[in-house]
N, C-alpha and C positions, 0 to 999 in steps of 0.2 A: 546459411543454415545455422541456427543457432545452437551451440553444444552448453549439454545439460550435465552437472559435474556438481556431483554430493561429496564433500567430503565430511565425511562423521568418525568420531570415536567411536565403533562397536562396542555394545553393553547387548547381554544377551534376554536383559530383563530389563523394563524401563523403570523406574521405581520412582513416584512421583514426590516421595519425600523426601531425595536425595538429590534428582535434580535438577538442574534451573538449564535454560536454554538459551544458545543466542544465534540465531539463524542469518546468513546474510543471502539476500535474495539480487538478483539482477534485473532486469527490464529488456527487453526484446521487441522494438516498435516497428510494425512493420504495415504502410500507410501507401495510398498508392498518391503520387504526388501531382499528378496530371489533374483530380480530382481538386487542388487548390488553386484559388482562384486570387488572381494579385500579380503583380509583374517578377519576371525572371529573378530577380535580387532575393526574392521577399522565397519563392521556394529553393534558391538554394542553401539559403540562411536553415531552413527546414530541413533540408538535405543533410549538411553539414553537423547539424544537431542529432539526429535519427542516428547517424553512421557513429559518434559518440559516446549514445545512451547507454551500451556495454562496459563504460569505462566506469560508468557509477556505479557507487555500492548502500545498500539500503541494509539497513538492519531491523530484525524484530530479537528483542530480550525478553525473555518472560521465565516470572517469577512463580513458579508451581505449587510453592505452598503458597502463596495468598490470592493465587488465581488472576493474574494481573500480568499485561503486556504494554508494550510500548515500542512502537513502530515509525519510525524516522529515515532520512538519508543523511548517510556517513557524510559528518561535515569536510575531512579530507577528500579533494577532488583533484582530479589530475589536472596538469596545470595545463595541456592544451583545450580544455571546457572552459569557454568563456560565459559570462554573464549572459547574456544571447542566447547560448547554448540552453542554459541550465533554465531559463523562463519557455523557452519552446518545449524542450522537454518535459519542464511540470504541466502546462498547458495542454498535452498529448496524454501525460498518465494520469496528472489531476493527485501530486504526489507532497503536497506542500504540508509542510508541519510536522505534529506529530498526532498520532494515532494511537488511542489508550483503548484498550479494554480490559473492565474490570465489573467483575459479579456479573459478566452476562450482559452491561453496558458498555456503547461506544462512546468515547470523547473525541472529537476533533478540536487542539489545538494547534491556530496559525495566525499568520496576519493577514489583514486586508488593506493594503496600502501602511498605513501607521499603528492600526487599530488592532491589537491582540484579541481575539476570541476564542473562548473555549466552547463548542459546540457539544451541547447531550442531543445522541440522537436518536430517540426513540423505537424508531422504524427498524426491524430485523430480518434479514434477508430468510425466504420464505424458501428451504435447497430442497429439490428436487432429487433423491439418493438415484444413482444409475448402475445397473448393474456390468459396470464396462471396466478393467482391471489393465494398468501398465506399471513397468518397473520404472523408477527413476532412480537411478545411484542402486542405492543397494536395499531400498523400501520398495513394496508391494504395494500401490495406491489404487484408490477407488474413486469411482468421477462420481461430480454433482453438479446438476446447473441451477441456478436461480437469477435473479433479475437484482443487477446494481439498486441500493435503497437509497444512494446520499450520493449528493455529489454533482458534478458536470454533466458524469454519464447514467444519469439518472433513467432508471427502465429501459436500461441495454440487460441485454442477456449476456450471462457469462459462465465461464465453466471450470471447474477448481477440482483439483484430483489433492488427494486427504491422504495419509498416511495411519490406516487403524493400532499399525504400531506403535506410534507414538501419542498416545490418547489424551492428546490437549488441544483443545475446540478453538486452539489463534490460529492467524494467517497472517499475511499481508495487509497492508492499509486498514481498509474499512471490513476486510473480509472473515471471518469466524462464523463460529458455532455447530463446525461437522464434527464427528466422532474422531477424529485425529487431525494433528498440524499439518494444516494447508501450503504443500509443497509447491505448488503451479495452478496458476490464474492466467486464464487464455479471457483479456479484453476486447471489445473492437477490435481497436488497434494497436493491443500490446499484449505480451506476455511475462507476467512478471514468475520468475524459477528462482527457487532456491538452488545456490552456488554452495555454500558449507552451513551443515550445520555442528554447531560446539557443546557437547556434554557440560555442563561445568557442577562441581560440588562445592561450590562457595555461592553466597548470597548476592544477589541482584536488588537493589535497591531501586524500585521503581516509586518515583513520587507522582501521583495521580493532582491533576489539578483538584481545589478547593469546592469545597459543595457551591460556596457564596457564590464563585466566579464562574459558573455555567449557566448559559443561556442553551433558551429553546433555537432548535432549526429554525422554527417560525419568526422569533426574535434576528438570529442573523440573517435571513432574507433581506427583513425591512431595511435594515442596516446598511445592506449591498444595494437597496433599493435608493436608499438619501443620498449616499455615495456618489453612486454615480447620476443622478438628479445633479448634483454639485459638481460633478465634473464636466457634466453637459453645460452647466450655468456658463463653469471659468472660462471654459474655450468659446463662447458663444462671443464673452467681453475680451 
């Protein structure tokens, strides 16, 4: 069972001129394995990674005066998560890169094999407000569901409980735009919870990729499409 644990500096007022956030969120993958198909080695390598995923830490930093977040996983990892581990796990949350939103836009920066791409992505999740209320830590939150817009788990349903207290429209990865910071994302297969979040009165320097250097979704499809076209070729010779 997974334990949900806010730690925050209490402010009895949020005051969005004063200050900046840095939220670290956990992952909670819960997969039924019987349902994978592949020999005994190939699901306990899966296994073995799942039982892990808790070890990681994800961070979202956002910058409240200029409206601007950036959403990544902490490059220190514990050192029993092997390479193995850490590609089955992103494969599972679909967690690679980083994650911008800025003026109401998403960026997905990652790489695809060699290839750096910065993804704008048009498409804006369409939430569903529910009038359903739990406490998490020491926040009152509000559920919503709406349908994944980008991604692996493209038109999966999913569900994100909001916090009206803290009234800034980020979340996790690909997730924003409810009336408060997106505390828990129940995926398929995963739950991604915020672990602490940090007051801070000092500035957050968030650099947003370049206008030049953004391509369309539409653009990295085809991309993903030559790719592996060419990867089909090499192993064919």
């Amino acid at each position: 069972m997974t334990k949900y644990l806010i730690l925050a500096f209490f402010i009895p007022l949020f005051s969005l001129g004063q200050s900046n956030l840095k939220v670290t969120y956990k992952s909670s993958i819960s997969i039924n394995l019987d349902t994978l198909k592949g020999p005994s080695d190939f699901k306990k390598s899966f296994e073995k990674a799942i039982n892990k995923c808790e070890l990681l830490d994800f961070n979202l930093s956002i910058n409240s005066k200029d409206n601007i977040s950036v959403f990544n996983r902490n490059d220190l990892v514990d050192s029993s998560i092997t390479k193995l581990d850490l590609n089955i796990i992103s494969l599972i949350i679909d967690s690679d890169g980083k994650f911008f939103t800025s003026k109401g836009k998403l960026i997905h920066d990652y790489y695809l094999i060699d290839k750096n791409l910065k993804v704008e992505i048009e498409d804006k999740i369409n939430w569903s407000l529910v009038n359903e209320k739990k406490s998490i830590g020491n926040y009152e939150c509000l559920k919503a569901v709406g349908k994944v817009h980008y991604g692996k788990h493209k038109g999966e349903t999913i569900e994100a409980w909001y916090a009206p207290s803290i009234p800034l429209s980020f979340g996790p990865k690909m997730y924003y735009g409810l009336p408060g910071l997106i505390l828990e994302i129940k995926e398929k297969n995963n739950i991604i919870y915020a672990d602490k979040i940090e007051f801070l009165n000092k500035d957050i320097r968030i650099r947003t990729p370049k206008r030049d250097q953004l391509i369309s979704e539409k653009k990295a499809d085809s991309i993903l499409v030559i790719m592996n076209k060419k990867a089909k070729n090499y192993f064919k010779h």
